[in-house]
PDB file as gemmi writes it, atoms N, CA and C in Angstrom:
CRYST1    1.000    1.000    1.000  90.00  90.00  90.00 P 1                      
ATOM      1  N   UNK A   1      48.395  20.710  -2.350  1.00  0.00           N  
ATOM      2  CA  UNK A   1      49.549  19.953  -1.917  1.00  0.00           C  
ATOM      3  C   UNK A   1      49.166  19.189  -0.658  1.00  0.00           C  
ATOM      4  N   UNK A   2      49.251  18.068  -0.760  1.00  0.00           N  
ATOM      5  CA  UNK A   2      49.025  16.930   0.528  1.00  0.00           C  
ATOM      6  C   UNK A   2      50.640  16.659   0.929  1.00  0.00           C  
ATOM      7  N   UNK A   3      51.099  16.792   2.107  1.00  0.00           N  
ATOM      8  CA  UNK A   3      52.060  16.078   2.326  1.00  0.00           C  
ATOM      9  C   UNK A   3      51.967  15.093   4.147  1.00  0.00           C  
ATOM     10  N   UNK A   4      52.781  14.154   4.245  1.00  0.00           N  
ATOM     11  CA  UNK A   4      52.883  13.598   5.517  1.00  0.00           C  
ATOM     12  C   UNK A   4      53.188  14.500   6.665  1.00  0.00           C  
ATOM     13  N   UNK A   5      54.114  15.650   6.733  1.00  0.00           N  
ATOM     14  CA  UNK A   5      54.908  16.363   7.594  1.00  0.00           C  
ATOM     15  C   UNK A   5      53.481  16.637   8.164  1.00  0.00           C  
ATOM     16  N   UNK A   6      54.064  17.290   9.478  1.00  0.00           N  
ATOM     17  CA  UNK A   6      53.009  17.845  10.839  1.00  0.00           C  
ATOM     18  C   UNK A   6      53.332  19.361  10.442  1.00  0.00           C  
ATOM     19  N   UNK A   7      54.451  19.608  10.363  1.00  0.00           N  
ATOM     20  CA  UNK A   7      54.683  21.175  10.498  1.00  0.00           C  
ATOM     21  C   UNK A   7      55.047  21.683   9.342  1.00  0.00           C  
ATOM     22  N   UNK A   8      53.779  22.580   8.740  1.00  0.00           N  
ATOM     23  CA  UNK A   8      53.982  23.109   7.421  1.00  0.00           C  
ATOM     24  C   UNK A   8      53.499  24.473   7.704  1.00  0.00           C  
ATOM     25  N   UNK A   9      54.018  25.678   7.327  1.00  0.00           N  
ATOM     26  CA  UNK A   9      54.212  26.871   8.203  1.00  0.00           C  
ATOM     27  C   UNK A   9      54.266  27.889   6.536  1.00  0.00           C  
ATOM     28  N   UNK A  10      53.012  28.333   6.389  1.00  0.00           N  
ATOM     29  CA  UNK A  10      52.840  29.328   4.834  1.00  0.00           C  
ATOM     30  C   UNK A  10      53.451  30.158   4.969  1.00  0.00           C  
ATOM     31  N   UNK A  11      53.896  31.475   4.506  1.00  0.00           N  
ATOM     32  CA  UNK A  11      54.993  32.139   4.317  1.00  0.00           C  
ATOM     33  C   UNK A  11      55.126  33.168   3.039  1.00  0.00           C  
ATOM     34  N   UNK A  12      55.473  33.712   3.354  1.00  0.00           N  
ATOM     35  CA  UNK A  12      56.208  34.600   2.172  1.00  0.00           C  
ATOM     36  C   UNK A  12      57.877  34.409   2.383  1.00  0.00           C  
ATOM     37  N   UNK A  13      58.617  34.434   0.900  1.00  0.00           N  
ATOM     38  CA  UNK A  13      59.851  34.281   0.853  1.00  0.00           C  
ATOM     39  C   UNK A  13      60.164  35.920   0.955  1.00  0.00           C  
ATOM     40  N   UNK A  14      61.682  36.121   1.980  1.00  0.00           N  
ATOM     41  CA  UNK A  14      61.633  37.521   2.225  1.00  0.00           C  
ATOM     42  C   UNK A  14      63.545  37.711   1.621  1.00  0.00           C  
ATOM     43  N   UNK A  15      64.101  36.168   1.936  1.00  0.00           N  
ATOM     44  CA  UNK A  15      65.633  36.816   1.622  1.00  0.00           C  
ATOM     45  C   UNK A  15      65.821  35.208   0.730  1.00  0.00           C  
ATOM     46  N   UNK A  16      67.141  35.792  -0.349  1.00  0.00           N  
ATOM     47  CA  UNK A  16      67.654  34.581  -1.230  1.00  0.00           C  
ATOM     48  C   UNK A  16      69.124  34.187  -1.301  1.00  0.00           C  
ATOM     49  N   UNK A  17      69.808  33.668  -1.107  1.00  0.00           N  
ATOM     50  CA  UNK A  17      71.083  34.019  -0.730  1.00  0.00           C  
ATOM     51  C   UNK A  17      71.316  32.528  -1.279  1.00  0.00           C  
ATOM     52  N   UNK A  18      72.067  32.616  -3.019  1.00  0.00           N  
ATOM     53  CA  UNK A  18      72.640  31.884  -3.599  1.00  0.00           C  
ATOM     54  C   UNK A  18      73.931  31.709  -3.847  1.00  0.00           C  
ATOM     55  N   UNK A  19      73.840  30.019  -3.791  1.00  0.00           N  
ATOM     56  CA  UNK A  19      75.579  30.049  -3.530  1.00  0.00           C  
ATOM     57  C   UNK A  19      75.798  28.760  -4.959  1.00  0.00           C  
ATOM     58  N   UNK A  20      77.104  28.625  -4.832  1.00  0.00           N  
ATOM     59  CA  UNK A  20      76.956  27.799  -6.161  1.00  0.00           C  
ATOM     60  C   UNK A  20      76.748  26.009  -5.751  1.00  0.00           C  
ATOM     61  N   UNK A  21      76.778  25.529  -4.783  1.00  0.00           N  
ATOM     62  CA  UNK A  21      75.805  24.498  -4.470  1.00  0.00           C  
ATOM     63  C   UNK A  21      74.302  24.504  -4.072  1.00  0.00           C  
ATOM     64  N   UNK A  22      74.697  25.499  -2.860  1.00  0.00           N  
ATOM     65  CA  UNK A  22      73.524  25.943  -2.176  1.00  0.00           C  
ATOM     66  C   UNK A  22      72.797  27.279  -1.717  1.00  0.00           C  
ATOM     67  N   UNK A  23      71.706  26.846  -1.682  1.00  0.00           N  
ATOM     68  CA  UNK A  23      71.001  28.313  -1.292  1.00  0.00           C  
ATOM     69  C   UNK A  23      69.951  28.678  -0.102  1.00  0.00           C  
ATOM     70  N   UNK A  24      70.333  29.828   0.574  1.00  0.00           N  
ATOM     71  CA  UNK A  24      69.561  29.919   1.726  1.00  0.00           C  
ATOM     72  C   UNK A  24      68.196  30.882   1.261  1.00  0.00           C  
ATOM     73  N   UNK A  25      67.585  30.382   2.331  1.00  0.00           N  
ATOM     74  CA  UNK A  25      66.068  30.431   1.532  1.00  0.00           C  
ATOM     75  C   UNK A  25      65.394  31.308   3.018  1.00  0.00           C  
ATOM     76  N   UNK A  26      64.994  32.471   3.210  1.00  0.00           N  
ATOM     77  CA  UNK A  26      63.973  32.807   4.247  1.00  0.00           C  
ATOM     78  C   UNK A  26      62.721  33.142   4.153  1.00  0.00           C  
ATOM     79  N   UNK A  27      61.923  32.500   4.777  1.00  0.00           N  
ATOM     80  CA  UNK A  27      60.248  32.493   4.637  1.00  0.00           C  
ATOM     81  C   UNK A  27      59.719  33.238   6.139  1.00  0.00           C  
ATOM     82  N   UNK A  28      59.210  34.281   6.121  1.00  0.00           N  
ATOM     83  CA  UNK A  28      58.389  34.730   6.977  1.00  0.00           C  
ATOM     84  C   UNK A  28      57.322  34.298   7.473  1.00  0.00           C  
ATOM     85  N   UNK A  29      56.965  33.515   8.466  1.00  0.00           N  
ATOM     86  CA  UNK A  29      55.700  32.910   8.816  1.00  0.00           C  
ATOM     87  C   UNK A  29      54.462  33.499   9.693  1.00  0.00           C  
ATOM     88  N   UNK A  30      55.261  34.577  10.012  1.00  0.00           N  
ATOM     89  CA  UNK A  30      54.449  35.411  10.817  1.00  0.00           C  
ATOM     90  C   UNK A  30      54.864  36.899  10.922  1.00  0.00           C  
ATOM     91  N   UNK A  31      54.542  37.635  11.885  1.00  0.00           N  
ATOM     92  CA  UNK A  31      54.856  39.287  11.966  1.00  0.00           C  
ATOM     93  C   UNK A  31      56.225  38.977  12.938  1.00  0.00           C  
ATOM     94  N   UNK A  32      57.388  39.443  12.362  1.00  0.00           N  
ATOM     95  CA  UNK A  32      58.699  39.091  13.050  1.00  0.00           C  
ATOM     96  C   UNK A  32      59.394  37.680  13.403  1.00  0.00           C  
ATOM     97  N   UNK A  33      58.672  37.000  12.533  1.00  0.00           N  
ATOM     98  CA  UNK A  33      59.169  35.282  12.707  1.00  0.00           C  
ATOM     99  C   UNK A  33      59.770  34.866  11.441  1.00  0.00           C  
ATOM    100  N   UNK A  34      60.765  34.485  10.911  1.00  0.00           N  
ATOM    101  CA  UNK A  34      61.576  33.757  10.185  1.00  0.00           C  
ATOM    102  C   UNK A  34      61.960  32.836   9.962  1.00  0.00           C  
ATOM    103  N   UNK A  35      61.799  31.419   9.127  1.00  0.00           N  
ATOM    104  CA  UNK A  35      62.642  30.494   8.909  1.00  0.00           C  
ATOM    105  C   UNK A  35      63.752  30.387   8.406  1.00  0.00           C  
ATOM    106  N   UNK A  36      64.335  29.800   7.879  1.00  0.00           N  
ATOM    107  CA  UNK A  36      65.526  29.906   7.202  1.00  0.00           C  
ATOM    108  C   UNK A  36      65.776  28.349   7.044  1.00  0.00           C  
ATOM    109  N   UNK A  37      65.851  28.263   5.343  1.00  0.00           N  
ATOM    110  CA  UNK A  37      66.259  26.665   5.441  1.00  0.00           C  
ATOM    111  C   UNK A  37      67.704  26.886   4.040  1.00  0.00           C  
ATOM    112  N   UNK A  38      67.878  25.769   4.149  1.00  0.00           N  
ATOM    113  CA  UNK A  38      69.318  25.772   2.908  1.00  0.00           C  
ATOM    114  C   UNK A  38      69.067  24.459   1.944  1.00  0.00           C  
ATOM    115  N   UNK A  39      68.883  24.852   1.122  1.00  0.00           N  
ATOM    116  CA  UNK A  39      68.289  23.829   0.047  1.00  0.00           C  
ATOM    117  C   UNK A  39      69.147  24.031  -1.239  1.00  0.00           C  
ATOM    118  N   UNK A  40      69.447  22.807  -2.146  1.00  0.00           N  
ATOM    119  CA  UNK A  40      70.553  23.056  -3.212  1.00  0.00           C  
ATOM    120  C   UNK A  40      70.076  24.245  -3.796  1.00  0.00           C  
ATOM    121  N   UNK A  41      70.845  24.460  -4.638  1.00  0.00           N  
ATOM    122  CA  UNK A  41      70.846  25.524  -5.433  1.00  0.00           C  
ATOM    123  C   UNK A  41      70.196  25.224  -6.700  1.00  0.00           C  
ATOM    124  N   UNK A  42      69.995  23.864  -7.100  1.00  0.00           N  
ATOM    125  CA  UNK A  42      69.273  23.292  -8.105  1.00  0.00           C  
ATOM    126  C   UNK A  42      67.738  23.228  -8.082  1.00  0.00           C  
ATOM    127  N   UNK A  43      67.539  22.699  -6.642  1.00  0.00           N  
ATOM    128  CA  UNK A  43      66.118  23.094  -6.022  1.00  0.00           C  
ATOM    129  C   UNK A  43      65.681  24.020  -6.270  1.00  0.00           C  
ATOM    130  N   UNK A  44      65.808  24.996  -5.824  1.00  0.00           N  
ATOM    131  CA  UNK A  44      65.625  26.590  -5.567  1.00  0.00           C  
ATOM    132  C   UNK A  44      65.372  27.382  -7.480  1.00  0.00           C  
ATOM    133  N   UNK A  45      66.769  27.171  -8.451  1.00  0.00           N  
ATOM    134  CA  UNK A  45      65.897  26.936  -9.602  1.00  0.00           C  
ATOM    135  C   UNK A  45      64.629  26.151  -9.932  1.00  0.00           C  
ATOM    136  N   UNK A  46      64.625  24.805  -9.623  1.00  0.00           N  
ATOM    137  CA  UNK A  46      63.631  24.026 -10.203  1.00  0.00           C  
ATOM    138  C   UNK A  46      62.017  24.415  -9.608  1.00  0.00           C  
ATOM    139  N   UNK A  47      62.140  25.234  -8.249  1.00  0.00           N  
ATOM    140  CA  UNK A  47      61.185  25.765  -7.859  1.00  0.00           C  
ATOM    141  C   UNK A  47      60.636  27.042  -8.433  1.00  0.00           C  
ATOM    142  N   UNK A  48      61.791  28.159  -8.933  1.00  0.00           N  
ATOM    143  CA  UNK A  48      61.494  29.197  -9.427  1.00  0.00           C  
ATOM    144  C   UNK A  48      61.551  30.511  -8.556  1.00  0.00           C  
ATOM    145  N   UNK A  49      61.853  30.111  -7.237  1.00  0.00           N  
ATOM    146  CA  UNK A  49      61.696  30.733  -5.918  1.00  0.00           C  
ATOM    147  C   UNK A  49      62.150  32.248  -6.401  1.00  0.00           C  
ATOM    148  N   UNK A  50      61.722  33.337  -5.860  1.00  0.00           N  
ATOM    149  CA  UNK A  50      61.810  34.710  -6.054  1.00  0.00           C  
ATOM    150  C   UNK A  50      61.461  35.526  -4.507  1.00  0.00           C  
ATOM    151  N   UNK A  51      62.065  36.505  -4.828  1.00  0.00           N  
ATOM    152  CA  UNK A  51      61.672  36.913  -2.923  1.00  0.00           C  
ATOM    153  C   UNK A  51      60.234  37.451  -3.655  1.00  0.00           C  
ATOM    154  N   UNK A  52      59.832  37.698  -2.042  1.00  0.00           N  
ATOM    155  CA  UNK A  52      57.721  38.016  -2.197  1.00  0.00           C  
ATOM    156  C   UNK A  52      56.887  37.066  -2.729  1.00  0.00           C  
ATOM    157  N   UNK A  53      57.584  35.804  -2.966  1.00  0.00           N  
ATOM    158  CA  UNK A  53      56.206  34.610  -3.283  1.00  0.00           C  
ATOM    159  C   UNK A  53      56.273  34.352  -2.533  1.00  0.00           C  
ATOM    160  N   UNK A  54      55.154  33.345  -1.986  1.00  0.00           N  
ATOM    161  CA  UNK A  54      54.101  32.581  -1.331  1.00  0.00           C  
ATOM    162  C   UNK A  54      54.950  31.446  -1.414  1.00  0.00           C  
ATOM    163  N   UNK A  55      55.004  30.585  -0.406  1.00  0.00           N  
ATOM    164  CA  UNK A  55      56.135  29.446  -0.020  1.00  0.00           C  
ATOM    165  C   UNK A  55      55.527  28.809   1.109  1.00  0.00           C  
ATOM    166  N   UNK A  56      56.148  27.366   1.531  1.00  0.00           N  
ATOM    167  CA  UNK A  56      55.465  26.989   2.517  1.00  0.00           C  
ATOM    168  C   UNK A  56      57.435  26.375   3.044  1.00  0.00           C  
ATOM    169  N   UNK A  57      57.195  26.738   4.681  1.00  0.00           N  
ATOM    170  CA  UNK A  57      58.200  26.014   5.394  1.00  0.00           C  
ATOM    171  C   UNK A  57      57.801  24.670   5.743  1.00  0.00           C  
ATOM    172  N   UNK A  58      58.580  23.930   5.463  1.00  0.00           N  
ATOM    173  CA  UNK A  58      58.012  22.011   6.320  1.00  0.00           C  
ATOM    174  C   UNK A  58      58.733  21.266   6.808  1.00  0.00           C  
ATOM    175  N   UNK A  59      58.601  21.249   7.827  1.00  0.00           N  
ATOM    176  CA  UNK A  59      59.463  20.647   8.895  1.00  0.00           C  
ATOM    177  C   UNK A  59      59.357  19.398   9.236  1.00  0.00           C  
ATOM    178  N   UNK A  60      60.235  18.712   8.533  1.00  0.00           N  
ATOM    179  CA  UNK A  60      59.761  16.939   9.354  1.00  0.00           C  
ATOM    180  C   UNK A  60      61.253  16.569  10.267  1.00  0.00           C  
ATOM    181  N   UNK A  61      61.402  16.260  11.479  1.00  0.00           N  
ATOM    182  CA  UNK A  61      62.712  16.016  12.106  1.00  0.00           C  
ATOM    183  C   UNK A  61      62.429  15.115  12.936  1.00  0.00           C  
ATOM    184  N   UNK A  62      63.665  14.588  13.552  1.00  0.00           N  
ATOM    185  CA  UNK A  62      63.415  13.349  14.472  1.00  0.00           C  
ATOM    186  C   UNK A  62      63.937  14.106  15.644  1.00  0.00           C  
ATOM    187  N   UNK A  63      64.544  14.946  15.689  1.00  0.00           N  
ATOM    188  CA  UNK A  63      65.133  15.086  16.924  1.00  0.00           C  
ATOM    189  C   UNK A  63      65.295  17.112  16.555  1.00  0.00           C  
ATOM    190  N   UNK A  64      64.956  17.552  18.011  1.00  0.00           N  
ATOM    191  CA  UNK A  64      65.308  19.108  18.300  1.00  0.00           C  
ATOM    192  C   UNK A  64      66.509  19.133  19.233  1.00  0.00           C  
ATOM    193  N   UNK A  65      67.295  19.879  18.552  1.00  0.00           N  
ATOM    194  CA  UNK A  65      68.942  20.000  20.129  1.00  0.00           C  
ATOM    195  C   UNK A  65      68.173  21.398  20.292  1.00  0.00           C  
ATOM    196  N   UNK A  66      68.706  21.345  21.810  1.00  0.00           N  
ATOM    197  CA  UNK A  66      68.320  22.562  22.746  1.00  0.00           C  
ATOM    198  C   UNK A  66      69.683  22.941  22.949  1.00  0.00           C  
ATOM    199  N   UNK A  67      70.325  24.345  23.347  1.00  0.00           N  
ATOM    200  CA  UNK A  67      71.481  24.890  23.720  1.00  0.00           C  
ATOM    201  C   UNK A  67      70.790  25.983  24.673  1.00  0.00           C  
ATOM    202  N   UNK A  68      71.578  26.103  25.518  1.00  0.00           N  
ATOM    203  CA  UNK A  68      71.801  27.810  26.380  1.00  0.00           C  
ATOM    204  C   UNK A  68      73.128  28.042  26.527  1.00  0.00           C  
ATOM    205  N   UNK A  69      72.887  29.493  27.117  1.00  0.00           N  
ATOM    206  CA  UNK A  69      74.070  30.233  27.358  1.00  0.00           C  
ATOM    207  C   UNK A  69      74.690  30.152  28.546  1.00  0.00           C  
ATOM    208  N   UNK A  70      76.053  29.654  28.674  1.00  0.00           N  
ATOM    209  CA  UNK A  70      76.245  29.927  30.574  1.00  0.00           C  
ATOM    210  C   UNK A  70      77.148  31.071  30.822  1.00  0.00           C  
TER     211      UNK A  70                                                      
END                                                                             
């Protein structure tokens, strides 16, 4: 797989959480690190996705918001 993105982050899929549009998707990228993305629910069939496969997170964005706590 070639893609343009900078940030592509391998993974194992660890949680699946289907909804009837959409579905949340978590990929482990490291020891205690998690992504979490939400991708249709059509996707997620057409991929085949199952928890414990091999997955890649990819991040392409234009902009990061920062928040804290006051």
């Amino acid at each position: 797989m070639k893609i343009s993105a900078r940030n592509v982050m391998q993974g194992r899929i660890t949680k699946i959480v289907e909804g009837p549009v959409s579905t949340e998707v978590t990929i482990e990228v490291g020891p205690k690190v998690e992504i979490v993305s939400s991708i249709t629910t059509t996707a997620a069939h057409s991929l085949g996705l199952k928890n414990g496969m091999e997955a890649y997170a990819v991040i392409k964005a234009t902009s990061v918001m920062v928040g804290v706590e006051h």
